[in-house]
Phi, psi and omega in degrees: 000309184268014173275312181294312159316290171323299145010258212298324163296315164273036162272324168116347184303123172283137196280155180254162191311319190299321188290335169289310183299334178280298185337302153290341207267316168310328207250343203263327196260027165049058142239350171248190198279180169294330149324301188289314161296271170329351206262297201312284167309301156298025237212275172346290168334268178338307187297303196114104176294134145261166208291352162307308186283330161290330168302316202277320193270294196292002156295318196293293205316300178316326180291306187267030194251160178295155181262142157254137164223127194226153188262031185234183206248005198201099168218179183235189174218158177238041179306126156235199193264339188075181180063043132237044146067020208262344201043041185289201137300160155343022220302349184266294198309323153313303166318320185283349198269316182278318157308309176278354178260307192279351156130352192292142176282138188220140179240065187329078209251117176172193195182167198302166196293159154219347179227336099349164187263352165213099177299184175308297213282357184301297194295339171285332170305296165320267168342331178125356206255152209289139201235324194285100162217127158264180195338339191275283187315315201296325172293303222282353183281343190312308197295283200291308216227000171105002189192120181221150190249122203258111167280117218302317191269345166311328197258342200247034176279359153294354178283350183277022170261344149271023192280321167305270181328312214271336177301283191343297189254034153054015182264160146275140183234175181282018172264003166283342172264330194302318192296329165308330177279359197214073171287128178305326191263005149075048183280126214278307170231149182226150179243071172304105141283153169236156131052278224182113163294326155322013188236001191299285203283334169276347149316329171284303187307342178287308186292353161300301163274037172217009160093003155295128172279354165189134172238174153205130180275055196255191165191140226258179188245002165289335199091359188268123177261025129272182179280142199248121181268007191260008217195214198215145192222134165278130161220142168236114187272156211216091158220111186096036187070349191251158151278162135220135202256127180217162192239147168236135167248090196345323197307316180329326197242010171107346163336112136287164175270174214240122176297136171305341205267351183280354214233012187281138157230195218238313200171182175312287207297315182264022138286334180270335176286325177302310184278011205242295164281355183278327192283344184296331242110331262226126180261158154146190184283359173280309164315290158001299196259346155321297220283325188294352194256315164258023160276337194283313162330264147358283220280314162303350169243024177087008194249343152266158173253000197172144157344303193287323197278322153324279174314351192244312164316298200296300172344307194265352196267301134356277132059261172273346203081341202300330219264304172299315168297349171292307185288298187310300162356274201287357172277340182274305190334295182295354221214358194247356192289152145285320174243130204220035169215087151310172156226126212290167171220000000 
């Protein structure tokens, strides 16, 4: 079957969603070789993903991943793709801390660095907070304190039949797009950096077909896939069923810009010291693109009406302290479990 597939990709030919999803679906339930995975992806790569073939792999990926069921209809996430080499601090996982102190439910999706020097979960870690929680727990801290952390392999565990291959050929493949697209908790708004600004827009259009309701899709012209306080950031936002594309400019909002280089960490521990102090108090351009990042946050999850008014929250919500009681929150919540790995049934 995935022999036929591969065929047609390196033929240059696009796959239709039903061809990808048997594909995807072949390669997750450990039926094709290790040859054969890798054959797929690259194959793909070379070709080009369309937003049908991408749309099709984050279903398969949404399907076989464990369920959180939760009782409210709307919360968001603030995944991004990760790979733009910027090493910056954690500027989302800071973002998701603000969003959730300002009332947004945040279902926080994500895992250790792999091209960076700190992934969510390096930094979350760091901070204190328990990251190995499967489906239950993760609704209840969602439930107790507004903001809870889906750690990718607890939940993606069909993803370990690609995991060789994808170590192996050392590429981006379309599964550097996938994660962000397949929150276990099936979240309605989102704030997605990508990459590669050529991803803005078909990106939206996936999380479009996949029933999100308001996204906003960005990448810094810095290469940062947050909104970028160095630069000018693309965005394609996903509202009323439509894209729509546009630029944000820090200055636009009372910003200076910011040297890139102000805006670099070391590594977990001292990401977690960054964001520890901007929650502290702490002024500068490291705050600056925490707010503008969790006013976009704020604003996709419905708890702002527009950019500027998102920015005038997260500042007080910071502030106030509220932002710092979030976290500690969510570190005594993850941390109060006794058995704190479940095994899904």
């Amino acid at each position: 079957m995935l022999k036929d597939v591969i065929a047609k990709l390196v033929e240059g030919r696009d796959l239709t969603e039903t061809e990808v999803i048997e594909a995807l679906n072949f390669i997750m339930e450990g039926n094709a070789t290790q040859a054969q995975i890798g054959s797929f992806m690259t194959a793909l790569r070379i070709k080009g993903e369309t937003i049908e073939e991408i749309t099709g792999c984050a279903r398969v990926m949404r399907q076989k991943a464990e369920r959180i069921n939760l009782d409210k209809d709307y919360y968001i996430d603030t995944c991004g793709t990760g790979g733009d080499g910027a090493n910056t601090f954690n500027i989302s996982t800071a973002a998701a801390f603000v969003a959730a102190a300002g009332g947004v439910t945040v279902a926080k999706h994500g895992n250790r660095s792999v091209s960076s020097k700190s992934g969510s979960a390096d930094v979350l870690e760091a901070l204190g907070v328990n990251i190995d929680l499967g489906p239950i727990y993760v609704g209840e801290c969602m439930k107790r304190s507004g903001i809870g952390f889906i750690y990718a392999p607890v939940f993606h565990k069909s993803m370990k039949h690609a995991a060789n291959p994808r170590r192996e050929l050392g590429i981006r493949t379309v599964f550097n797009i996938l994660g962000p697209l397949t929150n276990p908790a099936n979240a309605k708004g989102q704030l997605l950096g990508v990459f590669s600004e050529t991803l803005t827009e078909p990106v939206a259009n996936v999380l479009m077909n996949l029933g999100v309701e308001r996204a906003m899709v960005i990448h810094g012209r810095d290469g940062m896939d947050e909104i970028t306080t160095t630069s000018i950031t693309k965005v394609s936002e996903v509202k009323n069923k439509r894209v729509i594309n546009y630029e944000l400019n820090p200055l636009d909002f009372g910003f200076n810009l910011a040297p890139k280089g102000e805006l670099t960490s070391g590594g977990a521990t001292e990401s977690a010291k960054i964001i520890l102090e901007i929650f502290q108090g702490k002024k500068g351009y490291k705050r600056d693109i925490v707010v503008i990042n969790s006013a976009a946050s704020l604003y996709v999850g419905k708890a702002a009406s527009d950019i500027n008014e998102g920015i005038n929250l997260a500042q007080e919500i910071i502030d106030s302290g509220r932002a710092l009681k979030k976290l500690n929150q969510l570190v005594d919540v993850t941390n109060s479990f006794q058995e704190y790995q479940e095994v899904s049934v």
